[in-house]
N, C-alpha and C positions, 0 to 999 in steps of 0.2 A: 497559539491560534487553534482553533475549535476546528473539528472536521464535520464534516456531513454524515451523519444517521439517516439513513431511512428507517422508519419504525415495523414497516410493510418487506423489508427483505428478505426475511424467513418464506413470508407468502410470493414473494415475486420470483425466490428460486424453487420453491413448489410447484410455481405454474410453469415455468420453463422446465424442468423436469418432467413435466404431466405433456407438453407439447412435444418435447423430445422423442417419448415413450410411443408419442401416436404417430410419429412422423415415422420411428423405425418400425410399425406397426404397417403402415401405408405401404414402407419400403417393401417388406417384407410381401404380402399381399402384389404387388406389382411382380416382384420375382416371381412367386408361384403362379400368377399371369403367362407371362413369358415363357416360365418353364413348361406347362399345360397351353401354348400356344405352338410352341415348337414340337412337344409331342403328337400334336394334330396334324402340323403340317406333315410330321413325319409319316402318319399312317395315312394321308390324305394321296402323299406318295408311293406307298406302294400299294396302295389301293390301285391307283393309274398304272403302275408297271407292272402287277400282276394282270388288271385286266389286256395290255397290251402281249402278254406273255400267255392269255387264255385266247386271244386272238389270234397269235399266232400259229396253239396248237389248233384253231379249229380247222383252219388255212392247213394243218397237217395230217388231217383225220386221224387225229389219236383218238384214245378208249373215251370210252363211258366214266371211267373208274376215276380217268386223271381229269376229267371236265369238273365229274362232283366234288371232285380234292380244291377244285380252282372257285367253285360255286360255296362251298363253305369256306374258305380261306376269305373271299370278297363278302361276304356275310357279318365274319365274325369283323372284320376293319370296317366294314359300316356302322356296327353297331360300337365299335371301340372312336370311333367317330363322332357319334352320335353322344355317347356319354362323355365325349370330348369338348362339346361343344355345349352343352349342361352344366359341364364344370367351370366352362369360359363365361358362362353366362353369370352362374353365382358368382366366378371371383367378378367379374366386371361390378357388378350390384354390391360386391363386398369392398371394395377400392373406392367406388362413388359414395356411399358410406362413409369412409373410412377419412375421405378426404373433407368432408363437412366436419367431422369430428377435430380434424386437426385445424381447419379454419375455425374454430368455435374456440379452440383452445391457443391458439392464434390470438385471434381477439383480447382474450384474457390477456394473456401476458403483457400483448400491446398498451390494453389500457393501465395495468398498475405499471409498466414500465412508463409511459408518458407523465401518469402522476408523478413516477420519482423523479423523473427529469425537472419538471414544473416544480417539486420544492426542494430542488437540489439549486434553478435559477434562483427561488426565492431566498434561500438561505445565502448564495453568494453574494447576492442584491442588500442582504440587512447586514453581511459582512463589510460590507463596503462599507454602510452608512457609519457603520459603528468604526472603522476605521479611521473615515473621515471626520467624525467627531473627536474622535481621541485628538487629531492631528491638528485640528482645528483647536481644541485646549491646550496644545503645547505650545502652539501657535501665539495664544489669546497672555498663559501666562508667562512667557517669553517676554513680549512685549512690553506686560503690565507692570515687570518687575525692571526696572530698568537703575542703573545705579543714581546716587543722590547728586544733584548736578548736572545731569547729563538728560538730554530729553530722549522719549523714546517714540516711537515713529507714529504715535498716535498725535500727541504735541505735536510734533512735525506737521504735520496732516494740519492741523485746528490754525497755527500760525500760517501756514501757506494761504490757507481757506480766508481767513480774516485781512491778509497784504491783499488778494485779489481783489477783497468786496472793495477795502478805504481804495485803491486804485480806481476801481469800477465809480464809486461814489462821487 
């Protein structure tokens, strides 16, 4: 019995390979998301608990000295904030990206995978046919060979046919 070839399987595990690479590609891109999103929150945080910690000292009348420590400490997490959310922006725009790319190479795969499918049916459809042919000639010279003497079921068939019509007549 013959099996199924696809002639296209070199190309259709290229293109799964090539979708794989982009989807761990997207993976990846969402992680350093995440990770640069957590980082924010974190400075977003002590941004508030420092200024809650500069409010406290004012309520204390401490120095000059320890206000300006608490004024550029809140500066520089503004601005580490700031570059925070620059960086959330590009990966965001690097992910939306990222994921067209993978629906594009998506696509691909989808369509020579649905071809093989279609002449992987076509192939088991003409195995049939040929199957049943064969079976149908084993069939045919089974019958035809019948020994000398003895009728074989086609005879049969043509006498029955012929008692009904003289009955019928």
């Amino acid at each position: 019995m013959r099996t199924f070839i696809y002639s296209l399987e070199t190309l259709l595990r290229y293109r799964e390979s090539i979708e794989e690479r982009e989807r761990d590609e997207l993976h990846r891109l969402t992680y350093n998301h995440q990770i640069e999103d957590n980082i924010r929150k974190g400075a977003a945080a002590k941004l508030l608990e420092t200024m809650h910690n500069m409010v406290a000292l004012c309520a204390n009348k401490s120095t000059d000295q320890e206000l300006t420590w608490f004024h550029l400490y809140l500066k520089r997490l503004t601005r580490e904030i700031g570059e925070s959310d620059k960086r959330l922006a590009q990966l965001k725009s690097a992910i939306e990206a990222q994921k067209e790319v993978v629906i594009k190479a998506s696509k691909n795969r989808k369509t020579l995978a649905s071809m093989k499918e279609k002449k992987e049916k076509e192939f088991f459809v003409e195995l049939g046919r040929r199957e049943q042919k064969e079976i149908d000639d084993l069939v045919v010279t089974r019958y035809s060979k019948a020994e000398p003497g003895e009728q074989n079921s086609a005879e049969i068939q043509n006498l029955e046919g012929a008692e009904k019509r003289e009955r019928s007549a």
